[in-house]
N, C-alpha and C positions, 0 to 999 in steps of 0.2 A: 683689450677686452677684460682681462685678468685685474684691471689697475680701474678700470672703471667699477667693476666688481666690489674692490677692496674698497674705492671712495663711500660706494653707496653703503654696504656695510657700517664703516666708518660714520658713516653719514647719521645711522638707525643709531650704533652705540652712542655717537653723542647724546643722539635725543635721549639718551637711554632707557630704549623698546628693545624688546627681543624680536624680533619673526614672531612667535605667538604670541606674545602680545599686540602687534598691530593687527594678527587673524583675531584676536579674541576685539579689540573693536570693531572691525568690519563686522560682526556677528551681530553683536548688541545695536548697532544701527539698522542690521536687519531686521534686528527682534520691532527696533519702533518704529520701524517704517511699515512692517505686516500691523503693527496694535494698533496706527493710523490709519489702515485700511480696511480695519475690521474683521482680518484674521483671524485674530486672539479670543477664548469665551469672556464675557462680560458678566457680572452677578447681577440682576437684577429683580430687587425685592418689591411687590409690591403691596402698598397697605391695604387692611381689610376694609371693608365696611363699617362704618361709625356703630355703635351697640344700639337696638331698639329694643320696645321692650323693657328697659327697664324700671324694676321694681321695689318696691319694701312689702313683706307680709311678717306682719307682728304674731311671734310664734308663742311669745309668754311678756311678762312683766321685765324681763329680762332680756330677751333673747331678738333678734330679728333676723328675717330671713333675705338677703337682698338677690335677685336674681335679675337674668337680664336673658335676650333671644342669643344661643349659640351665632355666631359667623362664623364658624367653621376658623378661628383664627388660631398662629400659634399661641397666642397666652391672651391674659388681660392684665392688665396695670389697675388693682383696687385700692382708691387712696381715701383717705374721708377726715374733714374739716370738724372739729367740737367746738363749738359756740363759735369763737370771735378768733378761734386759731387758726393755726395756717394749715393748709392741707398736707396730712401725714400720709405716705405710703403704708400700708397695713399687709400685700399681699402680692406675689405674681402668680396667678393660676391659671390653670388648663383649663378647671370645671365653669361652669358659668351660672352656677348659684353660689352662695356663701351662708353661712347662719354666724350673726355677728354680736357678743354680748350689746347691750344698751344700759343707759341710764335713765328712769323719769326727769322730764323737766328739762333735758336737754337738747339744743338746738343741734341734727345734724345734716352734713350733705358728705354723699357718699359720690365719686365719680370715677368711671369704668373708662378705659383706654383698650380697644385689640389693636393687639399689635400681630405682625409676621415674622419671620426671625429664618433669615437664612445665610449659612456658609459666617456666621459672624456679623452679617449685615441686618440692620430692622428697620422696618418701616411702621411706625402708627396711624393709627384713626385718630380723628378728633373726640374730643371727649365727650361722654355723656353724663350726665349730672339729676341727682332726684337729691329733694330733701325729705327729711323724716323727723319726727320728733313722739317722743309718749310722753302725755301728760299724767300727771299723779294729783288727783286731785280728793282732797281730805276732807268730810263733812261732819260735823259735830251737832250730835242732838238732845235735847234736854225737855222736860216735862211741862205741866203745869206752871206757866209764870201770871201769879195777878198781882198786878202792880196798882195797890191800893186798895178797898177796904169796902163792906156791905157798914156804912155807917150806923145803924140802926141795932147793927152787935156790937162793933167796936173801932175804936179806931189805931190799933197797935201800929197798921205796916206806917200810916203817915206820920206817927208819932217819931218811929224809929227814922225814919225820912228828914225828917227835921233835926233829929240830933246827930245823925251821922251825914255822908256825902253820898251821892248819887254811888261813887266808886265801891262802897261800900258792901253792897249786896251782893256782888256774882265776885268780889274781890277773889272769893278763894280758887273758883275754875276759873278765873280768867286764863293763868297759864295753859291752860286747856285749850279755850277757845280763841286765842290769841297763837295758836301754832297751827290751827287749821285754814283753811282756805273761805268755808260758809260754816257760821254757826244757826241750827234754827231752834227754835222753841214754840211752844205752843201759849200762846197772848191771850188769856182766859179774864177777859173785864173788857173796859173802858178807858179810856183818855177825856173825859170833857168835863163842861162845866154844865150840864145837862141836871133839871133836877125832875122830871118825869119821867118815875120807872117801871119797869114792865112790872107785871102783875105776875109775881115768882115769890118764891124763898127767900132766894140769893141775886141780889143784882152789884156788883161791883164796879167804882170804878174811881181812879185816881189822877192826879195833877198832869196835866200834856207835858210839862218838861221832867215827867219819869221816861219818857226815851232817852233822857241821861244814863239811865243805869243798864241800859242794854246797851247803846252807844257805846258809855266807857269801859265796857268791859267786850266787846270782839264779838255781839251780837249784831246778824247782820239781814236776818230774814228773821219774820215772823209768821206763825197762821192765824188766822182771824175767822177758819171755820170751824165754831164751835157752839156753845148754846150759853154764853156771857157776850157774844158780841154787841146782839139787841137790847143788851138790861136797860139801854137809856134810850131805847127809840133812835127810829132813823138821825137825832140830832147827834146822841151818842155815837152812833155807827160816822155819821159823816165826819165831825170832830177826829176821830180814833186814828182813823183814816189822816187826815190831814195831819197829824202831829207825826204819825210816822213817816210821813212823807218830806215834811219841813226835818226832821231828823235824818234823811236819806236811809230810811231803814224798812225796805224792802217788805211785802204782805202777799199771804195766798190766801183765795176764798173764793170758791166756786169756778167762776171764769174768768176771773182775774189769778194770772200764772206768774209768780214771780221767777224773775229771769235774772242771773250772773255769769260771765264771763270769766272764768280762770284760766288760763296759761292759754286763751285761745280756746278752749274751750267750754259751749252752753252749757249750763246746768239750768232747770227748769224744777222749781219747787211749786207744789200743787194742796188743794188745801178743799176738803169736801168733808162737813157735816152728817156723819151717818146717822146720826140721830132725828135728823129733819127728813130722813128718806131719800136723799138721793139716787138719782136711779141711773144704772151702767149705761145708760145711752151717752150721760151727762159725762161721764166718768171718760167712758172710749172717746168721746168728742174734744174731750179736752187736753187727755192725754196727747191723742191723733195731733190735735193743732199745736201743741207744743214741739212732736217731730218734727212737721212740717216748719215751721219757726227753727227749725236746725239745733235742735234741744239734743243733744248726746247724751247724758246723763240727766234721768227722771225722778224726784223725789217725793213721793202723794204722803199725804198727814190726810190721819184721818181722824175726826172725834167721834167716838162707839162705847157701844159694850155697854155694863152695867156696873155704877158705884159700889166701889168695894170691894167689887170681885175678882180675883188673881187667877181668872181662868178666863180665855175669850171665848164669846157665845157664835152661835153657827154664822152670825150675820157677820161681825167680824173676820172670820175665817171668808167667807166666800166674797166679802170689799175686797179684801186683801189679793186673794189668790184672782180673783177679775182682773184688779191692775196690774199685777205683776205679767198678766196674759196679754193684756194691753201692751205695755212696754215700761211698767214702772219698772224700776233700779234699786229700789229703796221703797219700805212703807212704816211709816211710824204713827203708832196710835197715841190717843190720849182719851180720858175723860173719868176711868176709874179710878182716879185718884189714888193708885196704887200699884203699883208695878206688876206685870203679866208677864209670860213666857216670850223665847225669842224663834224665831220658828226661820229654815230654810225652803225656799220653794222655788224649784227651777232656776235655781242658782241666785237669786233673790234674799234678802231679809226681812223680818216681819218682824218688825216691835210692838207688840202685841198693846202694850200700856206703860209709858217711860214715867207714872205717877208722878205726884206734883215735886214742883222746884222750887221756883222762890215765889212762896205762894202765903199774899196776903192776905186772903179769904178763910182764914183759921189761925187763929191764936197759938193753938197745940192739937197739932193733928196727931191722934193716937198713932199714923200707923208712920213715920217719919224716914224710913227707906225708900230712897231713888236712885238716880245714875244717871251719868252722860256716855251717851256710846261717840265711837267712832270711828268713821270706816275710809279707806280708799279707791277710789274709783281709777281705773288706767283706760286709758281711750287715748287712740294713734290718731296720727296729722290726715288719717282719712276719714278718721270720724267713724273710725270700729271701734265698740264698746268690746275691751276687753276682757274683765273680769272685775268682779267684786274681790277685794282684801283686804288685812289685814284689820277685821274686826272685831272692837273693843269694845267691852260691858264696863265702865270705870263706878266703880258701885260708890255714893254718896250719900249723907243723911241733909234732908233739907233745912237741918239746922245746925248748928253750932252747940245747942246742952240737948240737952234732953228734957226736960221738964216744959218749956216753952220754944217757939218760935221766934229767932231769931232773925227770921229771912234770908239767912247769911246759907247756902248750901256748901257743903263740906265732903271733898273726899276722904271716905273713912278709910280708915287702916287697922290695922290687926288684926283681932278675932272679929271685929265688926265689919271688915271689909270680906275675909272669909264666910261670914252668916249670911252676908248679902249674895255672894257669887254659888253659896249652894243653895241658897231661896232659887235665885233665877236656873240653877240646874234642873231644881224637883220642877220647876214650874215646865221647865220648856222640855220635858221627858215626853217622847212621841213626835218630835217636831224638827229632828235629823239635823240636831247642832251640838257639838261638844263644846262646854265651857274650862278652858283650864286655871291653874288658880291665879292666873297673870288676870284674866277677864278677858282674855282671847278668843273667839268665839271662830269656829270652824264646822 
C-alpha cells in the first residue's frame, strides 16, 4: 500500500503539481461550471432611449442654445459637424441643455447620443441629429440716383456718360457695395426713349443701357416709388421697367415686391409713394403678403416729407412707425433731397432722408452731403428674425469738387466726414440712437 502511495506521489511530481495545485484546478473548474449555469452575477447595461426633442434656440448673434428631452440617461455624447467637416466630439454631459458659441454663415449639425454607463460597461442610443445655421445678411442703402438729365436745363450727366464708362459713376463706393449682400437705391427718372412729358418742372430721364452703371457697380434692387417715375408717361414707366428687367436688376413699387434670396434666406424690399397718399390698408396688405411669401427680413422705402427740409414732417413719422408695426425691419426715406435724421423704433431703423447720390437732375446742388448706410440682419434656419446690427451712417459728398457735379459720389474723410456724422447727430437728437464717430449707430 505504502509503494503504491509512493508511485502515485511520484506519479503527481513528475507532472510537476503539488496536491494544491491539483485542488486549486478542481476549483477553477467549479468556478466555470457554476458561470455555465448561471450562478455567477452578470453586468448588464442597458441603453437609453434615442434623445427627442431636440432643439436649437438662437440666444444672440453669437450664442445658441441646443437642448434636447432628459431620458433620465447617465450622460450624453454632444458632437457637431462645421460645414463639410467631420463630426467633432465638443462634450460628455449629464445636463441636457448646452449654450454653444456660433458663427454667421455657417453650416451646422449638432448630434446628441444618451448613453448608460455601468460597473465600466456602456450602452448607447442611437443618434439624434438637427441642423442649424444663422445667416448674416448685409444691406446697403444709398439716396437719390437719376441716371440722366431734364434736357430743357441741361445736359451734363449724358455728356459726362459719353466721356467716361458706365463704371465710372458709383466707382468710388463700389467697394461698399460690392461687400454687402443687396445694394438699394432710390431710381428717381426714367429709362426710355419716350418723348411726351408729364406736365411738371422736372421730368428726367436717360439711355436704357445706364443699368450699366448700377449693374457694374454691386447695385442690385431699385425703387421706382416715387414722383419721377411717370415724367414720360406710362411708355416711360413701361420701358424703365423693362430695361431693368433685361439688366436683372430687381424693382419695388407698390405691389410689386422685390424679392432676394441670401444664404437661404428671403429678404423682401418694398417701395410706397407717400407723396401720392398711400394708404396703410395698402401698406399692411403688402407688407402681410410678403410674410406670407416667407419674407424674413422686410425692407419698405419710402418717397415723403418736404424738399429741403432736414426734419421729417408728422406723415413721415407715422409711414414709418405704421410699417415697422406692420413688420418692417428696415425703412428708408427719400425725396428731400437732403439728408434727415436717423430714428430707433421698437428695435427698428428709420432713415428719415438718405438725400441725393448720384444724381443727374442738378448740375451743382448747393447742399452736396449724403451717405450710404449699412446694416446686418441675423435670422436662424427657423426663420426667427434676430436682431438688427451693426449699423453704419458712411457719410459721403455726392460729388468729387465742390464747385460742380461730378456724379461721381465720394466718401469723405476728415473734417468733412466728421461735419457730416455731427449733422446727422443734431438731426436725429429725440430719436433714441447714438452715432459715434466710426458712423456706428446704436
Amino acid at each position: 500500500m505504502e509503494g503504491v502511495l509512493k508511485r502515485g506521489l511520484a506519479f503527481l511530481t513528475i507532472a510537476g503539481m503539488s496536491l494544491g495545485a491539483l485542488t486549486g484546478c478542481v476549483g477553477e473548474a467549479k468556478l466555470a461550471q457554476a458561470e455555465a449555469s448561471g450562478d455567477a452575477k452578470t453586468v448588464i447595461v442597458k441603453a437609453p432611449k434615442k434623445v427627442e426633442a431636440l432643439k436649437t434656440t438662437t440666444s444672440s448673434k453669437s450664442i445658441v442654445e441646443l437642448s434636447w428631452k432628459d431620458e433620465k440617461a447617465s450622460g450624453y455624447y454632444v458632437y457637431r459637424k462645421e460645414g463639410n467637416n467631420a463630426y467633432q466630439k465638443i462634450t460628455n454631459t449629464k445636463k441636457h441643455s448646452l449654450r454653444l458659441k456660433i458663427k454667421p454663415n455657417v453650416a451646422y449639425r449638432y448630434k446628441v447620443v444618451a448613453y448608460n454607463e455601468k460597473e465600466g460597461k456602456e450602452a448607447r442610443a442611437k443618434a439624434s441629429i438637427i441642423r442649424y445655421r444663422l445667416n448674416k445678411i448685409v444691406i446697403s442703402a444709398a439716396g437719390d440716383c437719376t441716371l440722366g438729365v431734364d434736357s430743357r436745363f441741361n445736359n451734363n450727366f449724358n455728356a459726362m456718360y459719353d466721356r467716361k464708362s458706365p463704371a465710372y459713376f458709383l466707382k468710388k463706393v463700389k467697394p461698399i457695395f460690392s461687400k454687402d449682400d443687396i445694394t438699394i437705391v432710390n431710381f428717381e427718372g426714367t429709362l426710355t426713349n419716350a418723348t411726351t412729358r408729364a406736365i411738371k418742372t422736372f421730368t428726367f430721364k436717360g439711355r436704357k443701357k445706364y443699368t450699366e452703371i448700377l449693374k457694374s457697380s454691386s447695385v442690385e434692387v431699385v425703387n421706382l416709388a416715387n414722383n419721377h417715375t411717370m415724367d414720360f408717361l406710362e411708355q416711360g414707366m413701361r420701358d424703365t421697367r423693362k430695361a431693368l428687367k433685361d439688366a436683372n436688376i430687381k424693382y419695388c413699387i407698390l405691389h410689386t415686391v422685390a424679392y432676394k434670396k441670401v444664404h437661404g434666406t428671403k429678404v423682401a424690399l418694398l417701395g410706397f409713394n407717400g407723396l401720392s397718399g398711400v394708404s396703410n390698408t395698402v401698406i399692411k396688405q403688402t407688407i402681410h403678403k410678403a410674410k406670407r411669401k416667407g419674407a424674413d427680413v422686410i425692407v419698405v422705402s419710402f418717397h415723403w416729407g418736404v424738399e429741403r427740409e432736414y426734419a421729417p414732417v408728422a406723415a413721415q413719422k407715422n409711414y414709418a412707425h405704421y410699417a415697422i408695426k406692420q413688420g418692417a425691419n428696415l425703412v428708408i426715406g427719400h425725396h428731400p433731397h437732403v439728408l434727415q435724421g436717423v430714428e430707433k423704433y421698437k428695435k427698428s431703423y428709420i432713415l428719415y432722408s438718405m438725400g441725393n447720390f448720384c444724381f443727374g437732375g442738378n448740375a451743382n446742388p448747393s447742399d452736396k452731403d449724403t451717405m450710404v448706410y449699412t446694416q446686418a440682419f441675423y435670422v436662424d434656419s427657423h426663420g426667427k428674425f434676430i436682431e438688427n446690427a451693426e449699423a453704419k451712417a458712411i457719410p459721403c459728398l455726392l460729388s468729387g469738387h465742390r464747385n460742380y457735379n461730378d456724379f461721381q459720389p465720394t466718401p469723405a474723410k476728415g473734417s468733412t466726414k466728421r461735419r457730416i456724422l455731427q449733422k446727422l447727430r443734431n438731426m436725429s437728437k429725440g430719436m433714441h440712437v447714438t452715432i459715434n464717430g466710426k458712423g456706428e449707430i446704436d
